[in-house]
Residue frames relative to the residue before (quaternion, step in Angstrom):
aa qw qx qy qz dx dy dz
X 1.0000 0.0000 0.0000 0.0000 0.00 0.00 0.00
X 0.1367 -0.8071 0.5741 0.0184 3.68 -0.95 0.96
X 0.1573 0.8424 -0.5121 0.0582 3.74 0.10 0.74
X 0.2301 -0.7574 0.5866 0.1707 3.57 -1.29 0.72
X 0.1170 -0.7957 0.5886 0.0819 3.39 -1.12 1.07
X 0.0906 -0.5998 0.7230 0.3305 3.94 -1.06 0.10
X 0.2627 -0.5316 0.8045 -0.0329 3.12 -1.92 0.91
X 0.4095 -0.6959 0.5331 0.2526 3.29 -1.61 0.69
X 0.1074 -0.9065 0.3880 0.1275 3.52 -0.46 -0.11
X 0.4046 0.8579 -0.3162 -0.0193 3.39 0.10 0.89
X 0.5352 -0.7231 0.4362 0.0207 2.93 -1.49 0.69
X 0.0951 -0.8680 0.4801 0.0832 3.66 -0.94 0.40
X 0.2321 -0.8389 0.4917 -0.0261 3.07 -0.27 1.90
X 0.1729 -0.7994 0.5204 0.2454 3.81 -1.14 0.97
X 0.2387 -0.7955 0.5513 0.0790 3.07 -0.95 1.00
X 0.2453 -0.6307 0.7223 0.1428 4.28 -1.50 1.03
X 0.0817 -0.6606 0.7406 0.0920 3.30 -0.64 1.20
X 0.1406 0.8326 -0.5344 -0.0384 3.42 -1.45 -0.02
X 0.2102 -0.8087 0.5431 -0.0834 3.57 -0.48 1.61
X 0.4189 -0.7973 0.4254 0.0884 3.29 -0.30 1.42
X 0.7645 -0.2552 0.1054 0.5825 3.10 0.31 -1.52
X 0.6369 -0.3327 0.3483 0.6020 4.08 -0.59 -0.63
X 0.6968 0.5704 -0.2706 0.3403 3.59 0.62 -0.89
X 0.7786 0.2325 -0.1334 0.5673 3.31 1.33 -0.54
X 0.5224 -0.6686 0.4484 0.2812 3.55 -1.18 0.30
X 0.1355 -0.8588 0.4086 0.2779 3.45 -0.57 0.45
X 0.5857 -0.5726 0.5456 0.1771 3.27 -1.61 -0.04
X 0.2720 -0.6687 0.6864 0.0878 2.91 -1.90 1.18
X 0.0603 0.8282 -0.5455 -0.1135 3.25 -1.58 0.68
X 0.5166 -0.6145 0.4803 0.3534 3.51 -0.39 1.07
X 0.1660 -0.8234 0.5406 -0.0481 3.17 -0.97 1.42
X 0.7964 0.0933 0.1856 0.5680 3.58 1.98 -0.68
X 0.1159 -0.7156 0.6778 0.1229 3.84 -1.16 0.41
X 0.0978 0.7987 -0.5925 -0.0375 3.58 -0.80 0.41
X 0.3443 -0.7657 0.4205 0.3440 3.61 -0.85 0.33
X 0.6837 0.3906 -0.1973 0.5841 3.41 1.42 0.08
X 0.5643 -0.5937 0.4986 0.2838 3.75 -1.47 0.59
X 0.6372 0.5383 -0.3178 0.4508 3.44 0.91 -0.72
X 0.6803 0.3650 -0.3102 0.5547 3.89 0.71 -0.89
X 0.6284 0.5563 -0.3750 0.3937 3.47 0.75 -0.36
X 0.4437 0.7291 -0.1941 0.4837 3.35 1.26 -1.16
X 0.9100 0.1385 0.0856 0.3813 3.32 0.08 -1.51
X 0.4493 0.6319 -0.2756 0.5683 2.86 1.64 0.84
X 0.7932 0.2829 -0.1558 0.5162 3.19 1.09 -1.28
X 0.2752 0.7256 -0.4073 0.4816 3.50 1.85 0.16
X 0.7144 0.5251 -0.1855 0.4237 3.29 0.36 -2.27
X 0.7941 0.4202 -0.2731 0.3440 3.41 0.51 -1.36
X 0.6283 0.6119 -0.2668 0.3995 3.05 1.24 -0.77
X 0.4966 0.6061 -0.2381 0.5739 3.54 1.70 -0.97
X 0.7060 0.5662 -0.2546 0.3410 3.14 0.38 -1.12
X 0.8277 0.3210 -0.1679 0.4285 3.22 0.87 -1.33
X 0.3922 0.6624 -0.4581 0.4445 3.63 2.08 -0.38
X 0.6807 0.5814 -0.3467 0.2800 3.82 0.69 -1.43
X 0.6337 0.5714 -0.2134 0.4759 3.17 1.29 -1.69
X 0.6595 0.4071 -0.3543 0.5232 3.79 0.45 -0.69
X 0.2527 -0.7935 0.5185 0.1943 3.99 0.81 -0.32
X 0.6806 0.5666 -0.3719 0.2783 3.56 0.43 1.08
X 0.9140 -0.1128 -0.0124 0.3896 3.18 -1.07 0.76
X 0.2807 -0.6934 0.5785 0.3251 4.04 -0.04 0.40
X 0.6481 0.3646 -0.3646 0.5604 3.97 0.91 0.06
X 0.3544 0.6900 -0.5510 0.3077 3.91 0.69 -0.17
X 0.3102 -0.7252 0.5548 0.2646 3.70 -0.07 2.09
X 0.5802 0.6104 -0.4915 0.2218 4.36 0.68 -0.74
X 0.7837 0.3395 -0.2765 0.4405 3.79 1.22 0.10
X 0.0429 -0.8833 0.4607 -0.0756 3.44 -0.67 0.77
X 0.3854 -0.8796 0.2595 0.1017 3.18 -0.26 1.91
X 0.4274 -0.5094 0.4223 0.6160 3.44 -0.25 -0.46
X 0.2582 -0.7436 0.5663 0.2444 3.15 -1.60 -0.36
X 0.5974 -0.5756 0.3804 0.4087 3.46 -0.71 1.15
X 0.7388 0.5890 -0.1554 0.2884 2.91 0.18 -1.76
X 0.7475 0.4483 -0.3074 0.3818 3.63 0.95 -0.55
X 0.4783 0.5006 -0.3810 0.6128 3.55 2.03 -0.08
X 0.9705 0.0558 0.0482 0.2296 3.27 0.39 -0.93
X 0.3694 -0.8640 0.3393 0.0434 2.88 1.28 2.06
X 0.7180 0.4887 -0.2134 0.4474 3.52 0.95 -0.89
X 0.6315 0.6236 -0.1491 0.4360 3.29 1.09 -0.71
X 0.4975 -0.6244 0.5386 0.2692 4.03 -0.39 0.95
X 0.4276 -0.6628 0.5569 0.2602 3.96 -0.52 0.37
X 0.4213 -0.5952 0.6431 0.2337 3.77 -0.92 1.18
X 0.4329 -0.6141 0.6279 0.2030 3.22 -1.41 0.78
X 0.1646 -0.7413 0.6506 0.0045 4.02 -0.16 1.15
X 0.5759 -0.3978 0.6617 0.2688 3.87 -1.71 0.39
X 0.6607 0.5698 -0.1898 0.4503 3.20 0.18 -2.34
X 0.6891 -0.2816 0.6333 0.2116 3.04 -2.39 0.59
X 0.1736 0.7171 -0.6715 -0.0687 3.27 -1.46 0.59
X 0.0065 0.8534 -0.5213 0.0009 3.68 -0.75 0.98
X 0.5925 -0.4863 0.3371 0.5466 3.54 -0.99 0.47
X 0.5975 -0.4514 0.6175 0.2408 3.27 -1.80 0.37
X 0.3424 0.8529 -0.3941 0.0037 3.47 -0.47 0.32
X 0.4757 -0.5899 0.5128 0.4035 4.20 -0.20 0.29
X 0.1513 0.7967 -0.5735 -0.1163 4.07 -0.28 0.15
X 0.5015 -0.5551 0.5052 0.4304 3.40 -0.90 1.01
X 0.3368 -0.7115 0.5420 0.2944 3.11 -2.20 0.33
């Protein structure tokens, strides 16, 4: 017997968005594949931590912007975080 199936498949990809100034457009760069929301989550936290530390400013400094639990996981109570947390959002350039 030979049978074909489609299966969904998903995935969670982190993404570094970054928007320089008003004058230019900015740019996304694939940062990751994960097969879960958690590892993804806490990845793109880390990276995001990672690169707030290196730039040495402010833990309010509006130029970084965490993920947010809450938008993977509506169901879920919100982890208490050190770190900034702002909405996720697409911002025009």
């Amino acid at each position: 017997m030979i049978q074909y199936r489609v299966r969904p498949v998903t995935r969670y990809l982190v993404t570094r968005f970054e928007h320089q100034d008003d004058s230019r457009p900015g740019r996304v760069v694939e940062k990751g594949e994960y097969e879960n929301a958690q590892t993804a989550f806490e990845v793109a936290k880390a990276l995001c931590k990672a690169e707030h530390d290196a730039a040495g400013t402010a833990i309010d400094d509006p130029n970084f912007i965490y993920p947010r639990q809450e938008d993977m996981f509506p169901d879920m109570p919100a982890m208490s975080d050190s770190c900034r947390i702002v909405p996720n959002a697409v911002r025009s350039a």
